[in-house]
N, C-alpha and C positions, 0 to 999 in steps of 0.2 A: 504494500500500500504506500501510499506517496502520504507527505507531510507538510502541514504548514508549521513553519516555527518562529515562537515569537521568545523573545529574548529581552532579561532585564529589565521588565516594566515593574517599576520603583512607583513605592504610595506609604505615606504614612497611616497603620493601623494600629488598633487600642489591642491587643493582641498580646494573652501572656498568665502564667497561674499567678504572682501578683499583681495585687489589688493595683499598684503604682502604673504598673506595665497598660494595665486596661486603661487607666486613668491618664498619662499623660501620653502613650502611644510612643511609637519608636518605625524606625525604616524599614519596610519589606522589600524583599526584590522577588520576582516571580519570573521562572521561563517554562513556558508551554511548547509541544507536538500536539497539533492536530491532525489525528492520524483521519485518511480519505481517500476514494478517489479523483485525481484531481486529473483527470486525464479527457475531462467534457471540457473543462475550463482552459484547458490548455490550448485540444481544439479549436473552441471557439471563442478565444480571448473575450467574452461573459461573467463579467463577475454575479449574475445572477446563477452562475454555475458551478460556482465554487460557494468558501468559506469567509464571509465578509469579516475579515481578521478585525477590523474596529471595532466594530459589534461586540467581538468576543474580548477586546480589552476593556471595551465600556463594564462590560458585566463583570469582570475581574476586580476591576479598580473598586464599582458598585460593591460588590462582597466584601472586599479587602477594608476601606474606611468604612462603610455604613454598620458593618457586624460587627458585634467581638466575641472571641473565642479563647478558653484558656489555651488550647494547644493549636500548634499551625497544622499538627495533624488532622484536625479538624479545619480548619482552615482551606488546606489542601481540598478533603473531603467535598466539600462544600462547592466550591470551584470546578471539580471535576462535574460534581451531580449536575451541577447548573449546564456547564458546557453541553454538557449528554444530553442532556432534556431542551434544550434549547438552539443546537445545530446541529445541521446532517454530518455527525464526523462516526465513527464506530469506535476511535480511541481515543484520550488522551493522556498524558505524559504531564507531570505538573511537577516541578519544583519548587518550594517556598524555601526563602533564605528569609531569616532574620537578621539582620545587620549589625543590628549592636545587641547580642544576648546580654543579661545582667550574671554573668562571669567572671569573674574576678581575672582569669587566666587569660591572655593576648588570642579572641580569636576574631579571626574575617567573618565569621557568621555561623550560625547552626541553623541545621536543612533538614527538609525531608521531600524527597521526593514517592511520589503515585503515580499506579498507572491503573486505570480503570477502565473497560471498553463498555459497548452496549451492554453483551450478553450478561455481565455483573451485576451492570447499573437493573437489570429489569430484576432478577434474581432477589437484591437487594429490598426493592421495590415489593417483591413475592414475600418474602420472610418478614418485612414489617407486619403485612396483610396477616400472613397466616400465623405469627407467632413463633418463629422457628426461624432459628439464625445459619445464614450461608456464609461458607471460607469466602473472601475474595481475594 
C-alpha cells in the first residue's frame, strides 16, 4: 500500500499524569502514515481522490489542544480512532513525542508510537458493544 506522510506537526497540549502538566501544557510533536491506495490520485492528479492531508492535521491539532489526556498513549489512541473513522485510509502509523517530559534526566523527548488499521479499529468498536475485550 502506498503512504501519505506527515511529519513534525508541533501544538501545544495540556497532556500528562500531573495535575501541573494538564494545567499549564507543554510541546507535542506528532508524525503520521496514512496508509492507502493512492494510485487513482496519482492517475488523475484529483485531490478529490486521495487523502486531503489538511483535513487530517486540522483534526490532529483539534484533539491534541482541545483534549486532555493523562497519557499520550491515549492520546495516540485517540488520533488514530478519529483518522479511521473519518478518512478513507485502512492504516495508520502515529507517533507522539512529548518534548519537554518533566524528567529530571537530559532527554529530547518520550514517545510512543501506534499503528492501528480498519480491521482493529471495527473489532475495537465490536468489544465495546458486546462487552468483551480484543488484542490489538
Amino acid at each position: 500500500m502506498d503512504k501519505i506522510i506527515l511529519s513534525g506537526l508541533r501544538f501545544h497540549g495540556y497532556h500528562g499524569v500531573a495535575e501541573a502538566e494538564r494545567q499549564i501544557g507543554q510541546k507535542y510533536e506528532i508524525d503520521v502514515e496514512l496508509i492507502a491506495d493512492l494510485s487513482l490520485a496519482g492517475k488523475t492528479d484529483d485531490l478529490d481522490q486521495t487523502i486531503d492531508y489538511a483535513q487530517v492535521v486540522r483534526r490532529m491539532i483539534e484533539i491534541g489542544t482541545q483534549q486532555s489526556f493523562q497519557l499520550i498513549e491515549a492520546l495516540a489512541e485517540t488520533i488514530a480512532a478519529a483518522i479511521l473513522d473519518q478518512f478513507p485510509i485502512e492504516e495508520v502509523r502515529i507517533i507522539v513525542k512529548k518534548l519537554s517530559p518533566p524528567i529530571e534526566d537530559n532527554l529530547t523527548y518520550v514517545g510512543v508510537e501506534i499503528h492501528r488499521n480498519r480491521n482493529s479499529q471495527a473489532e475495537q468498536r465490536t468489544s465495546k458493544t458486546t462487552g468483551t475485550q480484543s488484542a490489538l
